[in-house]
C-alpha positions in Angstrom: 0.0 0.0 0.0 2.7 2.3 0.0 1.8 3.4 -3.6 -0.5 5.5 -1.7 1.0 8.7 -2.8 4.2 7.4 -1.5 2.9 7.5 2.3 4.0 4.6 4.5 1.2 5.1 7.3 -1.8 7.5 7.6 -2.1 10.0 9.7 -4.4 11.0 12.5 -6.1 13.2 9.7 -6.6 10.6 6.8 -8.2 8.2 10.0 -10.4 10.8 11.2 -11.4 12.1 7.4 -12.0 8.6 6.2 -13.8 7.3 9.1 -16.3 10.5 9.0 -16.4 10.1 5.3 -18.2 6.2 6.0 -20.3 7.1 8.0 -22.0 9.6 5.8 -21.1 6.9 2.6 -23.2 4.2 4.2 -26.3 6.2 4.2 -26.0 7.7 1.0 -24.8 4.7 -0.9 -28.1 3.2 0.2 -30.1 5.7 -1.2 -28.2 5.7 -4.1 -28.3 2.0 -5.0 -32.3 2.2 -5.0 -31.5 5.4 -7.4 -30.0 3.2 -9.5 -32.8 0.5 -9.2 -30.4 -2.1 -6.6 -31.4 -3.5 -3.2 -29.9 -0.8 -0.9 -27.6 -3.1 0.3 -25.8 -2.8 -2.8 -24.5 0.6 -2.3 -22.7 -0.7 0.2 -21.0 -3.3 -2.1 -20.5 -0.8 -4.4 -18.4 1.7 -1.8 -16.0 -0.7 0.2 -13.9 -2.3 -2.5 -14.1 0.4 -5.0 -13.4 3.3 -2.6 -10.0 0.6 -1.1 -8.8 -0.1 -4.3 -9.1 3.7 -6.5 -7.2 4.7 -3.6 -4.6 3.1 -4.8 -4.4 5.2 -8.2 -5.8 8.5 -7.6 -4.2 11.6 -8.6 -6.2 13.6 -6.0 -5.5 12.9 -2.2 -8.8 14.1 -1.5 -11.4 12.0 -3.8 -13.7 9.7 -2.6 -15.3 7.3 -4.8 -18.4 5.3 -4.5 -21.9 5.6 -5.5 -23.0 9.5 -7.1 -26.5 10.2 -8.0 -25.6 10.9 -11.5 -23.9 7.9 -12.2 -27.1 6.2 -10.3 -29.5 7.5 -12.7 -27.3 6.7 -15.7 -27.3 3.0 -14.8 -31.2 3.3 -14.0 -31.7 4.5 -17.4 -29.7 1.8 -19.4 -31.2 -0.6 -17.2 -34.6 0.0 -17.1 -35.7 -1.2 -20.4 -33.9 -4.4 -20.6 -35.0 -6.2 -17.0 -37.2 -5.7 -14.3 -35.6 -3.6 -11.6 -34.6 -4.9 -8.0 -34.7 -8.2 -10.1 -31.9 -10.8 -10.2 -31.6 -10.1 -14.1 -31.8 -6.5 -13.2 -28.8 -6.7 -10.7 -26.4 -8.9 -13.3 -27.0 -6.4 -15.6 -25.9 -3.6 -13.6 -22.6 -5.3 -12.6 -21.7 -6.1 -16.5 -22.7 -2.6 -17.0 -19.9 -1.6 -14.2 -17.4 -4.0 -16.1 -17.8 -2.4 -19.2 -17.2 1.2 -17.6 -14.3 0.0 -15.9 -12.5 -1.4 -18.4 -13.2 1.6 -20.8 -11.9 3.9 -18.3 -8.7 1.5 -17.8 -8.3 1.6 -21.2 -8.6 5.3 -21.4 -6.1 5.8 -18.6 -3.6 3.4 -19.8 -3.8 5.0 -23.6 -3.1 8.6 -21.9 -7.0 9.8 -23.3 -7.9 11.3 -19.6 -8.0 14.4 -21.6 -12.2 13.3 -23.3 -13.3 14.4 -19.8 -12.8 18.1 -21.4 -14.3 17.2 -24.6 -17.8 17.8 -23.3 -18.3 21.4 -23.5 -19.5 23.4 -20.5 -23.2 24.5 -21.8 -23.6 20.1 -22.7 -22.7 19.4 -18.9 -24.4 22.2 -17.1 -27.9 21.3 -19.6 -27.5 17.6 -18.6 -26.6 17.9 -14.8 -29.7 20.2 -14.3 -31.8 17.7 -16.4 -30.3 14.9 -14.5 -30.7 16.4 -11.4 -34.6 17.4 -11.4 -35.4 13.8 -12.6 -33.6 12.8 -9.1 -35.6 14.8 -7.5 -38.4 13.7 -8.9 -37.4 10.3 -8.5 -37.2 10.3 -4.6 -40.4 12.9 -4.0 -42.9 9.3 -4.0 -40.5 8.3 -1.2 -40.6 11.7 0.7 -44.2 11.5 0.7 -44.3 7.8 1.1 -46.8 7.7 -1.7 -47.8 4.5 -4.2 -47.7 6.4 -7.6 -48.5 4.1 -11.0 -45.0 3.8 -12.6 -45.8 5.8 -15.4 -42.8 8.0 -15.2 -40.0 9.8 -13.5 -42.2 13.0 -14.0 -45.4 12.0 -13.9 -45.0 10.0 -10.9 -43.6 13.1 -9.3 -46.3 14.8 -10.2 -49.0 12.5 -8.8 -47.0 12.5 -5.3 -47.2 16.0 -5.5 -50.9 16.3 -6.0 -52.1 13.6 -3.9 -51.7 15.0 -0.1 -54.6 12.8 0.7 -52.2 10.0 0.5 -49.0 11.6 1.9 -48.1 9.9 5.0 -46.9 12.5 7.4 -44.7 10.6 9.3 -42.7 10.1 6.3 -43.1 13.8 6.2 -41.7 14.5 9.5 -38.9 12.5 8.7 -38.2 13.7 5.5 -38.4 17.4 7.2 -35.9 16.5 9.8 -33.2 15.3 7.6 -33.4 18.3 5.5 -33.4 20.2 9.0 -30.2 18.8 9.9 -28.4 18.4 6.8 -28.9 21.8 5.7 -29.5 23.7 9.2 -26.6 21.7 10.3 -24.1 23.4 7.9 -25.1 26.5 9.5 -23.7 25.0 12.9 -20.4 23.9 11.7 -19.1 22.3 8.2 -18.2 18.8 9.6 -21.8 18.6 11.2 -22.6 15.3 9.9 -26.5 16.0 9.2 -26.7 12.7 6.8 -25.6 10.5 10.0 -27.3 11.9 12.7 -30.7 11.6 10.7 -30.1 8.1 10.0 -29.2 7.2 13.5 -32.6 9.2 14.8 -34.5 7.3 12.0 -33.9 4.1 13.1 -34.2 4.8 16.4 -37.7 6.6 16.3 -39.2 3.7 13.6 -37.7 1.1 15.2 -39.1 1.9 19.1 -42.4 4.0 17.2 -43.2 1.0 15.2 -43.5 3.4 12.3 -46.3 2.0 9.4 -44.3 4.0 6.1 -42.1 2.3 4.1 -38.7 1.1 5.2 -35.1 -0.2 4.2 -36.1 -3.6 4.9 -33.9 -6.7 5.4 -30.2 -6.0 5.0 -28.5 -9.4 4.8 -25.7 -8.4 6.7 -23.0 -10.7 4.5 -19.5 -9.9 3.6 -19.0 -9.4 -0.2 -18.8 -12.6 -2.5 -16.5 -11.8 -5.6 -19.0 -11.9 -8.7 -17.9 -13.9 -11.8 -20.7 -14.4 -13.5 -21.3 -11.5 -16.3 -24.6 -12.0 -18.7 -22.2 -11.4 -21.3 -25.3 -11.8 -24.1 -25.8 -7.9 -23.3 -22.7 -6.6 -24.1 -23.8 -5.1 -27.1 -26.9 -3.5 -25.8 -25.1 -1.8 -23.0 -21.7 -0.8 -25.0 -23.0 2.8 -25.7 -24.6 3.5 -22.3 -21.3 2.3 -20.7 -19.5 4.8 -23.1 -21.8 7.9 -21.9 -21.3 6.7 -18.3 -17.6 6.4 -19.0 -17.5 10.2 -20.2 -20.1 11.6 -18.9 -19.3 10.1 -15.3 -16.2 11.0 -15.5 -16.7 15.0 -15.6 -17.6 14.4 -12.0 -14.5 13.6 -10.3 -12.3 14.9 -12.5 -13.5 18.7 -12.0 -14.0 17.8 -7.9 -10.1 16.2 -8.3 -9.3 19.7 -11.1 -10.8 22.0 -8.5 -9.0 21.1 -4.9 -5.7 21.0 -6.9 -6.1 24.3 -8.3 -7.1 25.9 -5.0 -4.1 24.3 -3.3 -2.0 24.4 -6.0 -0.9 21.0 -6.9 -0.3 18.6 -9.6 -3.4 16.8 -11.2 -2.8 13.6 -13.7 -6.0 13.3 -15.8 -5.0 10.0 -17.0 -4.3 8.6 -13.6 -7.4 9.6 -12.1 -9.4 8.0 -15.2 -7.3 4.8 -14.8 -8.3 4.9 -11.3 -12.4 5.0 -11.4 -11.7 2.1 -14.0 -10.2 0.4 -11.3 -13.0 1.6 -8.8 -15.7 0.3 -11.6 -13.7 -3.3 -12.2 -13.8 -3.7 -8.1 -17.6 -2.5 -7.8 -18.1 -5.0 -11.1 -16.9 -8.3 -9.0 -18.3 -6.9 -5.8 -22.0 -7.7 -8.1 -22.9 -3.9 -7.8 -22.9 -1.2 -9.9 -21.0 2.0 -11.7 -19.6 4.3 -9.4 -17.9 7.8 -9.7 -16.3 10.5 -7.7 -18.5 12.3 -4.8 -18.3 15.8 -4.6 -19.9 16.0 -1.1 -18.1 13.1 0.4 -14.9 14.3 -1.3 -15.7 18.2 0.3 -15.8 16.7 3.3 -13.0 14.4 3.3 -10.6 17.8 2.9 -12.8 19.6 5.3 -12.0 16.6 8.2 -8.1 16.6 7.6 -7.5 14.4 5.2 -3.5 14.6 4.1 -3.5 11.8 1.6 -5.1 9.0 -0.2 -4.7 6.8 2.8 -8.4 8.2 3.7 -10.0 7.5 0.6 -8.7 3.3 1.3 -10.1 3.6 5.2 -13.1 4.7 4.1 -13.5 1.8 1.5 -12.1 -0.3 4.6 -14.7 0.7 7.3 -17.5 0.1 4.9 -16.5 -3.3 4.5 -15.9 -3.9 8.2 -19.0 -2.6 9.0 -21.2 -4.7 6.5 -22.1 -8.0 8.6 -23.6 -4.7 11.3 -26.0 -3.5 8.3 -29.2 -5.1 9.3 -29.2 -2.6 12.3 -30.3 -0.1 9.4 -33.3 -2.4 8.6 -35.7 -0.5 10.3 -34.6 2.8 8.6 -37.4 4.8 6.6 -37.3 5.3 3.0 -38.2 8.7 3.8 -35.1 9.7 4.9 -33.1 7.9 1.9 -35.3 9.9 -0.6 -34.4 13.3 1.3 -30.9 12.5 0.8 -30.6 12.0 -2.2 -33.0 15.2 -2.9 -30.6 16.9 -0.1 -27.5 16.3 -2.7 -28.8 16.9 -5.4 -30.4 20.2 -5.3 -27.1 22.1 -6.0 -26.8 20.3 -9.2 -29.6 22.4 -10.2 -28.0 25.3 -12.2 -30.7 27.6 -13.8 -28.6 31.0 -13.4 -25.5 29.7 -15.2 -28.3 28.8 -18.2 -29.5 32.2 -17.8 -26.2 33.5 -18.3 -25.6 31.4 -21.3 -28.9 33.7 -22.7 -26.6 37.0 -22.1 -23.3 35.6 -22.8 -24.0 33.4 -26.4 -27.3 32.3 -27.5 -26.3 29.7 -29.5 -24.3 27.8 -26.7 -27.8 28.9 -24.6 -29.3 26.4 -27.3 -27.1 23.8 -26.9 -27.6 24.2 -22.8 -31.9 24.0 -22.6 -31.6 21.7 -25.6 -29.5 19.6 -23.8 -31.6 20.1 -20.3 -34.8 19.6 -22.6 -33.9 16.4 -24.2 -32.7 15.2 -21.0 -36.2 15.6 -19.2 -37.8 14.3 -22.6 -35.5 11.0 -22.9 -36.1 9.6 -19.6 -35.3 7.2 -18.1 -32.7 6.9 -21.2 -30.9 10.1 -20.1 -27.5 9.5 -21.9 -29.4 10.3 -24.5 -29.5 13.6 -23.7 -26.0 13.6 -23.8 -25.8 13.0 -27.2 -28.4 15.3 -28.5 -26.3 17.7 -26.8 -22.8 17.0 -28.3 -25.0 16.5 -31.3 -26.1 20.6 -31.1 -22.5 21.4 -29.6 -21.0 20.3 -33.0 -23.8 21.8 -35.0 -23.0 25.1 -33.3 -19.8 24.9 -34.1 -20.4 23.9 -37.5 -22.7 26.5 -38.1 -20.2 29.2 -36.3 -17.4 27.6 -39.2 -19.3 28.4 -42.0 -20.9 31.7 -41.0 -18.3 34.4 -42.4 -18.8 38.0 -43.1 -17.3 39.6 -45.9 -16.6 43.9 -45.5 -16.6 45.6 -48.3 -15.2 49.0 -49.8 -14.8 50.4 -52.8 -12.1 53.4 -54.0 -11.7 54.0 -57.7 -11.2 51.0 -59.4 -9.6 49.1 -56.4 -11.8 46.8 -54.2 -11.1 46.0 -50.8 -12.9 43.1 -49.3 -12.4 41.9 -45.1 -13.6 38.7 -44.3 -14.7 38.5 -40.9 -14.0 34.9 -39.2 -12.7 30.8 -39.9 -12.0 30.4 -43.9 -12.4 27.4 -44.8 -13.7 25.7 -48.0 -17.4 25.9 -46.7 -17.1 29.4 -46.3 -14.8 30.9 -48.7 -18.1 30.8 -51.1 -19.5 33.5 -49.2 -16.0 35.7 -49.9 -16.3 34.7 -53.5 -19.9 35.6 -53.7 -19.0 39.4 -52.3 -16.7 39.6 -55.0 -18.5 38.6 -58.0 -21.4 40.5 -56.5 -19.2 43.9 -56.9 -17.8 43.1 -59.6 -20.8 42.9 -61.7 -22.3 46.0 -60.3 -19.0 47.9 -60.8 -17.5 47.4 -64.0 -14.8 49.7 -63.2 -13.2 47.6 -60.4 -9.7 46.2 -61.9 -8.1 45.4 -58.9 -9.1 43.3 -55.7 -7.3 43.5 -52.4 -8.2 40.6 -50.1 -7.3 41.7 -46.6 -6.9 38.6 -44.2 -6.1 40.6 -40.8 -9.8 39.8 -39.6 -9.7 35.9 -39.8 -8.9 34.5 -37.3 -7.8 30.6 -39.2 -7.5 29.8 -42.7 -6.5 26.1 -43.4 -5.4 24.4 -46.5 -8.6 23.7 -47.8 -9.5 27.1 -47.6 -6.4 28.4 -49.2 -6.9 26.1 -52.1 -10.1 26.9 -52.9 -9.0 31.1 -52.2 -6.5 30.0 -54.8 -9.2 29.1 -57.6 -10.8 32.4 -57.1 -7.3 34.3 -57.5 -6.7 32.5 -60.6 -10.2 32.8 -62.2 -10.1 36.5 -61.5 -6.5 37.0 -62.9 -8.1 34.8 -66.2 -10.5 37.6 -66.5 -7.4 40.3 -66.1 -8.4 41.1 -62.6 -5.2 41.9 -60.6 -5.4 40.8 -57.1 -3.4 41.1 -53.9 -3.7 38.9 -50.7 -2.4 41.0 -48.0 -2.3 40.3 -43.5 -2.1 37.0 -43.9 -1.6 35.6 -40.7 1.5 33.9 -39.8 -0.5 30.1 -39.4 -2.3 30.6 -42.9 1.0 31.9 -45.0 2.0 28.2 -45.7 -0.8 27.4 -47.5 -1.3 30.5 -49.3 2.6 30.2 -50.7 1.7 26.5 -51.7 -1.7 27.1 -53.8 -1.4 31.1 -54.5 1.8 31.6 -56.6 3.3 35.4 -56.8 2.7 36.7 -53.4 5.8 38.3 -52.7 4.0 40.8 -50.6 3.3 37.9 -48.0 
């Protein structure tokens, strides 16, 4: 273990920081394996090995890994369709799904591509996390309210808790109130107030001696992990593109948690490391039978706020988890109630409606590719990484369209004509320079001479300087004399190679 950034022993801090982190992990991963459509007691499978093992790999001494609510409804969504879930089908699935995300992310890592977690423009991720996000919430509002709904949806059954108080249970209520209470009231009282723990521990304590009638966690089996072999590997194929959204899409997670703390306290950050690391976390989850997991940011937050000094903490968490598996039935008697608010509890700052409103003022083009993105989010459930690619899908058509749009300035003295392109020139849009020209021309028979002035583009490639070449030498055919002049110094090369007789260049 003394790969762990070099660290022979722990200290004080990375015992006290891991330990705190488990005890708020054990609750959440819980909630967050019914997210994801798992017996809660698969959260907990899903934390110990994964959050031992990444610690092993991690670039960032201060990332936790486990279960995430993102990552949670991902799998949810892939799953969904193809087997019952809380079924045995159902939970095979999900740990194949895990395998396949691991070894993608290994594979990443090891091929030095940590980089793709940037290839997901800002206005794709902030559209898709608020998406994501209020289908979460939405998710866990039955369980708030402790409310049958009909399964017809994410948002409709949301809806149907919402506007049926006649069967709101308020005891469910109560509880849900008081873990809000402490988890956000407790902030307020100091930063390491551990709100998630305390509510659990007076859950199962009040419903346990209050014989509380709502819904509850139910039987825990209490068993150590059994090492999981046996992969429906018939799937593969349906689940190869939702592993590959989970991969990327996952990954933004813990990479701008990991991206963040190192920039604060200015250290060194190995993208590719990290990546090769949740692949590990995702391999170890896999065997464990469980499901994908990702980077926390709340759990991470918190393991920097207790003291954490190295990735030691990260492997104690991961290690207390496991130790404290055959003690899990005690949490039997916990209501669902409380598991719902949690998740709604971590969620909620996912939720990012003023940095889409700023998109409006800053670009409204990438403000399309944001509420498109949110939009086809909330329309594709459960199948959310579908969202993701409508959204790189308008990210690219932005960009395409922002390639081709140039504008061409015009002006006119004597018989000379000077025309300024405005933006990329490329051969999609030197057209619209050539159509300026001809345009003038024929309205200005006196023009003899054409000066193309480059100093407002900001790239010309070779294709566009081929095809600016044609032009030059169809106007010199007609006895037009023409000058290319502030060429910039990344387009001269391929201006010398297609556009003979530029000395002035």
């Amino acid at each position: 273990m003394d790969r762990l950034r070099g660290i022979p022993t722990p200290s004080a801090g990375d015992v006290i920081a891991g330990i705190s982190v488990a005890l708020v992990a054990i609750p959440q991963s819980l909630a967050y394996a019914e997210l994801a459509g798992l017996p809660a007691q698969f959260g907990l499978y899903a934390t110990a090995l994964p959050s031992l093992l990444a610690a092993i790999f991690v670039s960032s001494k201060y990332l936790q890994t486990g279960p995430v609510a993102l990552t949670a409804l991902l799998t949810f969504g892939a799953l969904e369709a193809l087997a019952e879930p809380f079924s045995v089908d159902y939970i095979s699935l999900a740990a194949l799904l895990a395998l396949l995300v691991g070894l993608m992310r290994v594979v990443l890592g090891l091929l030095r591509l940590g980089g793709v977690a940037y290839l997901l423009s800002e206005p794709v991720l902030m559209g898709f996390t608020t998406g994501a996000a209020i289908l979460i919430l939405s998710s866990q509002l039955p369980k708030v309210f402790d409310v049958a709904t009909d399964g017809d949806g994410v948002l409709q059954d949301a809806f149907q808790a919402l506007t049926s108080p006649a069967e709101w249970q308020w005891q469910a209520l109560a509880f849900s109130a008081m873990t809000f209470v402490l988890i956000f009231g407790g902030r307020r009282v100091h930063k390491l107030f551990p709100g998630v723990l305390v509510a659990v521990i007076v859950g199962v304590i009040v419903s346990g001696v209050g014989d509380y009638a709502g819904s509850i966690v139910g039987e825990l089996d209490g068993g150590f992990i059994s090492i999981n072999l046996d992969f429906p590997w018939d799937s593969t194929t349906d689940l190869l593109i939702p592993a590959f959204a989970i991969a990327l899409v996952g990954f933004a997670e813990p990479s701008s948690i990991a991206r963040t703390f190192a920039a604060e306290e200015r250290l060194p950050w190995n993208a590719n490391r990290e990546m090769f690391s949740q692949g590990v976390a995702n391999l170890a989850s896999a065997f464990s039978g469980a499901f994908p997991v990702g980077g926390s940011f709340s759990r991470s937050s918190l393991n920097r706020l207790a003291g954490a000094t190295s990735a030691w903490a990260g492997a104690i968490s991961g290690a207390f988890v496991l130790l404290a598996l055959p003690l899990t039935p005690m949490l039997e008697d916990l209501p669902r109630a409380i598991l719902g608010a949690i998740v709604v509890g971590a969620v909620l700052k996912l939720i990012n409606w003023r940095g889409l409103y700023g998109l409006l003022g800053q670009s409204r083009a990438q403000a399309i590719v944001g509420v498109g993105t949110l939009a086809a989010t909330l329309i594709s459930a459960p199948r959310v990484e579908r969202g993701v690619l409508v959204g790189i899908a308008l990210a690219l058509g932005v960009h395409l369209y922002r390639e081709m749009t140039v504008s061409a300035e015009s002006l006119r003295e004597h018989d000379t004509l000077r025309i300024t392109p405005h933006g990329v020139l490329w051969f999609a849009s030197v057209p619209r320079v050539e159509r300026s020209i001809r345009q003038e021309l024929a309205e200005h028979a006196e023009v003899s001479h054409v000066v193309v002035d480059l100093r407002a583009v900001s790239r010309l490639d070779y294709g566009g300087a081929a095809s600016l070449a044609r032009i030059v030498e169809e106007l010199r055919s007609a006895e037009v004399q023409v000058d290319i002049v502030n060429v910039n110094p990344g387009a001269r090369r391929g201006v010398h190679v297609h556009i003979e007789g530029l000395d002035d260049i």
